[in-house]
C-alpha positions in Angstrom: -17.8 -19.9 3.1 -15.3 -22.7 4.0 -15.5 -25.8 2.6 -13.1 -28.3 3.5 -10.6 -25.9 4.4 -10.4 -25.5 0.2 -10.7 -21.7 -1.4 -13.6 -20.6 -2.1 -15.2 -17.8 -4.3 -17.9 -15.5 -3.0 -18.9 -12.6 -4.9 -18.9 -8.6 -3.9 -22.2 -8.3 -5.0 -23.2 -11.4 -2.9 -21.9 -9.2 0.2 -23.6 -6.2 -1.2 -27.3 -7.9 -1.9 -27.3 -9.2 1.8 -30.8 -8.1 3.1 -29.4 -6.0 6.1 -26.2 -4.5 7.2 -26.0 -6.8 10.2 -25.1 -9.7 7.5 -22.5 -7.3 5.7 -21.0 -6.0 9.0 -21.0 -9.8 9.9 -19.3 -11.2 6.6 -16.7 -8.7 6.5 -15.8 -9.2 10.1 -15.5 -12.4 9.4 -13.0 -12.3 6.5 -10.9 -9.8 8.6 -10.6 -12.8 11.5 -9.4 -15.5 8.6 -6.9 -12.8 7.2 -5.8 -12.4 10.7 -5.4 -16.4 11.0 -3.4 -16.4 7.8 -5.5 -16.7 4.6 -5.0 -14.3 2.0 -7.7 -12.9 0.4 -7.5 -11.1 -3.4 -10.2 -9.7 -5.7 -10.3 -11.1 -8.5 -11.9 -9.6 -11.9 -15.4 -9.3 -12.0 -15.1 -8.4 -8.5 -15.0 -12.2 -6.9 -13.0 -12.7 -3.7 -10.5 -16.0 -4.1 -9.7 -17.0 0.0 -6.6 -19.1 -0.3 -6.1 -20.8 3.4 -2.5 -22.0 4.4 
């Protein structure tokens, strides 16, 4: 998801199509630990996450 420490884009429907809920529990845990760290995280239209690190 993080490359370089430089934002990325993943897309909601990228979370949503993950074979099993495991990987989507997974993901979204782990976007709530790099909020919690200081990134910010908006939506985007078309429904594509932009994670801006600091």
């Amino acid at each position: 998801m993080l490359e370089n420490g430089n934002p990325s884009l993943t897309s909601i429907v990228d979370i949503f199509s993950m074979p099993d809920l495991r990987s989507r529990v997974l993901f979204i845990l782990g976007l709530l630990a790099i909020c919690r760290d200081g990134a910010v995280i908006t939506v985007k239209a078309g429904g594509w996450l932009e994670l801006v690190t600091r």
